[in-house]
Backbone as CSV, one residue per row, in Angstrom:
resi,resn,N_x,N_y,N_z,CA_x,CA_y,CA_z,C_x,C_y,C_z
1,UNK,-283.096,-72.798,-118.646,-283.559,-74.140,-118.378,-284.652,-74.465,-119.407
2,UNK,-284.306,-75.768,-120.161,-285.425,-76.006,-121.212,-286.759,-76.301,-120.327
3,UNK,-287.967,-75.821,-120.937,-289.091,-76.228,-120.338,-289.435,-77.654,-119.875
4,UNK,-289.121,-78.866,-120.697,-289.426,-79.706,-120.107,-288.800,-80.296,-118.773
5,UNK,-287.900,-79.234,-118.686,-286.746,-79.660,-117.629,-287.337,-78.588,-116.605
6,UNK,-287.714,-77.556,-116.898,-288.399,-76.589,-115.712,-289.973,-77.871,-115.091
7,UNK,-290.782,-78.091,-115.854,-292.192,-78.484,-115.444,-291.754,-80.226,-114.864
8,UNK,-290.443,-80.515,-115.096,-290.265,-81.565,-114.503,-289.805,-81.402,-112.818
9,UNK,-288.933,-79.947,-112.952,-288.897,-79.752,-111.147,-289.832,-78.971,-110.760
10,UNK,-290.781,-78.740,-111.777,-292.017,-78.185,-110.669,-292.911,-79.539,-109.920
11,UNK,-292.758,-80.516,-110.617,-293.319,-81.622,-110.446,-292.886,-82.268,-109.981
12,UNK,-292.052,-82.754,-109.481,-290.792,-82.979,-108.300,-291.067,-82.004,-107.091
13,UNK,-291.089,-80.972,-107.081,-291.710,-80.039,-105.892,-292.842,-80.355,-105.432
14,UNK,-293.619,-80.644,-106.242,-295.227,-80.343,-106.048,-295.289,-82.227,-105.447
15,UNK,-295.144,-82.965,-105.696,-294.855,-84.399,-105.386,-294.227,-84.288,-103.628
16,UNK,-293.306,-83.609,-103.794,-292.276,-83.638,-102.492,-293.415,-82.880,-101.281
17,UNK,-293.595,-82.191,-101.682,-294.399,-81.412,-100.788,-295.969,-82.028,-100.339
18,UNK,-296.080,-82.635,-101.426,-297.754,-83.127,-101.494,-297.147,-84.742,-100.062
19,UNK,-296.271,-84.468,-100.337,-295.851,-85.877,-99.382,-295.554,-85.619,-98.266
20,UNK,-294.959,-83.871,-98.258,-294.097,-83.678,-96.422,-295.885,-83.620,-96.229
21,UNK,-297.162,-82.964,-96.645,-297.895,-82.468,-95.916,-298.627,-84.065,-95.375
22,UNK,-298.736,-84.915,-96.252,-299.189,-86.205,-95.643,-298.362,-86.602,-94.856
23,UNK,-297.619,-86.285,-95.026,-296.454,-87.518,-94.035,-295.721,-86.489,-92.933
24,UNK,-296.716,-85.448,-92.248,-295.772,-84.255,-91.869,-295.337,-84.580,-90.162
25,UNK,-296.648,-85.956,-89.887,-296.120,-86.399,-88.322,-294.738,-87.463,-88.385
26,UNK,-294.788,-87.774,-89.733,-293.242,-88.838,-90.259,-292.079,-88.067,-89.694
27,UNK,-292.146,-86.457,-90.758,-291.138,-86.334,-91.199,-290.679,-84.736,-90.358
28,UNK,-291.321,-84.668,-89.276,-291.274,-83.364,-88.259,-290.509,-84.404,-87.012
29,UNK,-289.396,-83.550,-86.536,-289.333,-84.387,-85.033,-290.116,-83.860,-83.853
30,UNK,-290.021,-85.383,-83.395,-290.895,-85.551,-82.091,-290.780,-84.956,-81.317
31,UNK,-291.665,-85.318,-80.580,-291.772,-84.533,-78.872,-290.619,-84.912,-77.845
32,UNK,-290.495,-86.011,-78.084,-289.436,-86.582,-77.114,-287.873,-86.803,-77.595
33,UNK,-287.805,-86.564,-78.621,-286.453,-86.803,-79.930,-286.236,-85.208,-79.583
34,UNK,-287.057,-84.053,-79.341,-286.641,-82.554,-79.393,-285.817,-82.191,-78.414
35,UNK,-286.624,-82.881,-77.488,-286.311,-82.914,-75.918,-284.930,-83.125,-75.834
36,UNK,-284.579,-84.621,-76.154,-283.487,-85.400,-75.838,-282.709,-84.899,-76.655
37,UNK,-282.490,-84.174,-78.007,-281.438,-83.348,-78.398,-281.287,-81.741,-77.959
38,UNK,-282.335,-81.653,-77.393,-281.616,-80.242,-76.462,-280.839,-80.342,-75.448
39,UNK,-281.339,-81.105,-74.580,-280.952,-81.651,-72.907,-279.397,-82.048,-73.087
40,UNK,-279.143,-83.461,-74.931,-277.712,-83.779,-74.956,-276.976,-82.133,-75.640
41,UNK,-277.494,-81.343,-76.110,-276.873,-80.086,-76.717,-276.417,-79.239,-75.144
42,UNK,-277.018,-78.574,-74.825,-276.930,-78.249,-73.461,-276.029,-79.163,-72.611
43,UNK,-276.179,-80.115,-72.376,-275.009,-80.952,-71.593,-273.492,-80.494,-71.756
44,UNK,-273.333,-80.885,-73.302,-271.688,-80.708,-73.916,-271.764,-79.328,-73.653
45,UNK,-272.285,-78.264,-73.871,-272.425,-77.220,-73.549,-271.703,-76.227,-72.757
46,UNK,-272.349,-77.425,-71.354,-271.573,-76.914,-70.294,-270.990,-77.658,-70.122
47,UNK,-270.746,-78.926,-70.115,-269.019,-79.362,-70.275,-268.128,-78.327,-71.148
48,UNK,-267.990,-77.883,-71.897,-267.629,-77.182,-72.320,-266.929,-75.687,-71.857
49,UNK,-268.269,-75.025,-71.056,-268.176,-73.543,-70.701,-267.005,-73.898,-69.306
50,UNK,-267.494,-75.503,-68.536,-266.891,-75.334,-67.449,-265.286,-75.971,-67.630
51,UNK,-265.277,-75.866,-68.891,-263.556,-76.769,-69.458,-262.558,-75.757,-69.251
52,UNK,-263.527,-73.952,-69.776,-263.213,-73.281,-70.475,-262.731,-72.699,-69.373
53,UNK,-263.911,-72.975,-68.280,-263.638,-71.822,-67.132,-262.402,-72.654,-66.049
54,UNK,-262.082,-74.218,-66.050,-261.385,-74.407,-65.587,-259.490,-74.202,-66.409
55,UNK,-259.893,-73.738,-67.942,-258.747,-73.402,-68.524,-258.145,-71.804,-68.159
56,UNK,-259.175,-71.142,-67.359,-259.067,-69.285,-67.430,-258.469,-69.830,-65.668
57,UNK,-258.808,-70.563,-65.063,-258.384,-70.763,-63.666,-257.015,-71.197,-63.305
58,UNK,-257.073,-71.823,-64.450,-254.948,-72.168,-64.404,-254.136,-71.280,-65.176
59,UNK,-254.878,-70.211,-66.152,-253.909,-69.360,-66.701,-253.601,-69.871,-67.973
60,UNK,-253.974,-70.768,-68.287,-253.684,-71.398,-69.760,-254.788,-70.989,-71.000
61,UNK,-254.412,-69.965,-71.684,-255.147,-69.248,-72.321,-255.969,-68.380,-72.329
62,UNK,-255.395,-67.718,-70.802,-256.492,-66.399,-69.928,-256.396,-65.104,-70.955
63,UNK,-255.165,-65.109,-71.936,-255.129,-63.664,-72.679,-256.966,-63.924,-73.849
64,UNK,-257.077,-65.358,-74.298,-258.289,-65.257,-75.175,-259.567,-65.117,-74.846
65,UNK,-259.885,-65.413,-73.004,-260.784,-65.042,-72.728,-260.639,-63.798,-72.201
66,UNK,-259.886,-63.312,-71.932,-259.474,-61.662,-71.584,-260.317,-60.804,-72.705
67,UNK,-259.385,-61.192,-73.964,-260.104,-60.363,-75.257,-261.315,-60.295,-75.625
68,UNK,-262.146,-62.166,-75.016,-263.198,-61.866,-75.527,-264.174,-61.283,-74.534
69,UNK,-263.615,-60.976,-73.497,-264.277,-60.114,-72.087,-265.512,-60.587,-71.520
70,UNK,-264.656,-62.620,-71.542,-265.456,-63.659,-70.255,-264.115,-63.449,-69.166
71,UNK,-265.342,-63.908,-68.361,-264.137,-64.481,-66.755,-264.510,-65.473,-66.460
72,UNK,-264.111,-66.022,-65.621,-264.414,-67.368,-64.682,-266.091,-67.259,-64.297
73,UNK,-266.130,-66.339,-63.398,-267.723,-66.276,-63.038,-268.410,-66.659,-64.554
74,UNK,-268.739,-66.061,-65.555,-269.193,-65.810,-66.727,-269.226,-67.177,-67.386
75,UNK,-268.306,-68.045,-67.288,-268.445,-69.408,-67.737,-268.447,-70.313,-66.882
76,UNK,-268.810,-70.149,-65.534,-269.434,-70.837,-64.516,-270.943,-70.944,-64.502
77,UNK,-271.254,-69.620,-64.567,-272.836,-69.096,-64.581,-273.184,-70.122,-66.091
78,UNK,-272.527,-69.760,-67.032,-272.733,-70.881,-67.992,-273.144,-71.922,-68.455
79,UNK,-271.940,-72.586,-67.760,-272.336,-74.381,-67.067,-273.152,-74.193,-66.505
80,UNK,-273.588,-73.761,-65.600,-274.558,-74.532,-64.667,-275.949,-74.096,-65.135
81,UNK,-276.378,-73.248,-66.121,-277.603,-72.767,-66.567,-278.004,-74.081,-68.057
82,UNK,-276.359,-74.036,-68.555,-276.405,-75.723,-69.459,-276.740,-76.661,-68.717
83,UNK,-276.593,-76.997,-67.416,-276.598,-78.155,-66.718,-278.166,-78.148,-66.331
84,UNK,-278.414,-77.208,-65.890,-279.705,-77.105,-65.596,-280.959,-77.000,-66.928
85,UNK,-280.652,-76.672,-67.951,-281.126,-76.697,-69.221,-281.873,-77.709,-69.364
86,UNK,-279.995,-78.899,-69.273,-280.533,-80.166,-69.790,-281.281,-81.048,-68.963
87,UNK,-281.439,-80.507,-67.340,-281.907,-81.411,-66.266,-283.384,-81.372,-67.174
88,UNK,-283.816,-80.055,-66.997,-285.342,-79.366,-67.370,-285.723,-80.393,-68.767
89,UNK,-284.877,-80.356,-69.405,-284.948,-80.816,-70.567,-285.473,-82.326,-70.982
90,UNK,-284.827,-82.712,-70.226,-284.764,-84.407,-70.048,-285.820,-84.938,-68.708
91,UNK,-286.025,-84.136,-68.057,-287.292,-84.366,-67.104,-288.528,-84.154,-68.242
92,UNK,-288.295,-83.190,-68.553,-289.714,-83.093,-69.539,-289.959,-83.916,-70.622
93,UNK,-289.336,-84.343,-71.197,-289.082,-85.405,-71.780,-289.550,-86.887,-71.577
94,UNK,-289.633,-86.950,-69.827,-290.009,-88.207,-69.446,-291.514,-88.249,-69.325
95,UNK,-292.227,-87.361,-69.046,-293.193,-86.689,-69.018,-294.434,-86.346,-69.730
96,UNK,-295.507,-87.752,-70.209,-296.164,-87.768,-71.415,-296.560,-86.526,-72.218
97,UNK,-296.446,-86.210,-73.307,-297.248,-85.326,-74.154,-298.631,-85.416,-74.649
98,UNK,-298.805,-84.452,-74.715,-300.750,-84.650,-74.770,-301.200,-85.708,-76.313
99,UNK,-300.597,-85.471,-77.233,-300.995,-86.459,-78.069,-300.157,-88.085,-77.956
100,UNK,-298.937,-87.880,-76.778,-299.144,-89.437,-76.913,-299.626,-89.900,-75.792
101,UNK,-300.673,-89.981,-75.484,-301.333,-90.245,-74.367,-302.012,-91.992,-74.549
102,UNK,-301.670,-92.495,-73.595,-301.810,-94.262,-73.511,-302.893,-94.888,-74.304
103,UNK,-302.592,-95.640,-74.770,-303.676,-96.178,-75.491,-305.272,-96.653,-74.741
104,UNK,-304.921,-96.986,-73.939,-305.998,-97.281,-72.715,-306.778,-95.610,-72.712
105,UNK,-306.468,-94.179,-72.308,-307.031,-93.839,-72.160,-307.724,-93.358,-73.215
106,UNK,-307.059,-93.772,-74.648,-307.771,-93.241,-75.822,-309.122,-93.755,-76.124
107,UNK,-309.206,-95.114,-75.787,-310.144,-96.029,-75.809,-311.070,-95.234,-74.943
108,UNK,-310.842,-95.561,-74.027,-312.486,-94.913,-72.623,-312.596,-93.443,-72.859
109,UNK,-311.415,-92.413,-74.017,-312.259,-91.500,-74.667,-312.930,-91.276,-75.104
110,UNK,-312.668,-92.569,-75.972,-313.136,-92.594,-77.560,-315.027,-93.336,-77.297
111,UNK,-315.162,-93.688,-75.978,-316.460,-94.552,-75.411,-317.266,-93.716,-75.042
């Protein structure tokens, strides 16, 4: 790499970075954006585990969970630990976080 082409992506780095650290409450996700993509991750989840476990219950593809040595219980317990994940998840979520705390009480802090 010719030098002026090296000290140009060091400087491009050093720029990029000098910016995530100012801008790091921009460009980090939130408190409540974390939340709400775990709770929807976890959801499909167990839609999922309990698709799987209602596919091992009719026999329709019981040899692949055979091999991979789930059963029914095993992707029941599943779902419902996803289901419950995302309850936890999304309750907490509703649930102020300490830095976003109301503007009102920032004020009669801040007094």
């Amino acid at each position: 790499m010719p030098p002026a082409q090296k000290r140009l992506s060091h400087d491009i780095w050093a720029v990029g970075s000098a910016s995530y650290l100012r801008n790091s409450e921009a460009t980090t996700m939130g408190h409540f954006v974390r939340l709400q993509l775990i709770g929807r991750v976890t959801y499909y989840l167990g839609w999922v585990a309990l698709a799987c476990g209602g596919l091992v219950h009719l026999n329709i593809g019981r040899a692949l969970f055979i091999a991979l040595s789930v059963n029914k219980r095993n992707l029941f317990e599943l779902s419902v630990i996803c289901f419950l994940i995302c309850m936890a998840s999304e309750l907490r979520a509703l649930a102020p976080h300490k830095s976003e705390a109301p503007s009102v009480i920032r004020r009669e802090a801040a007094a």
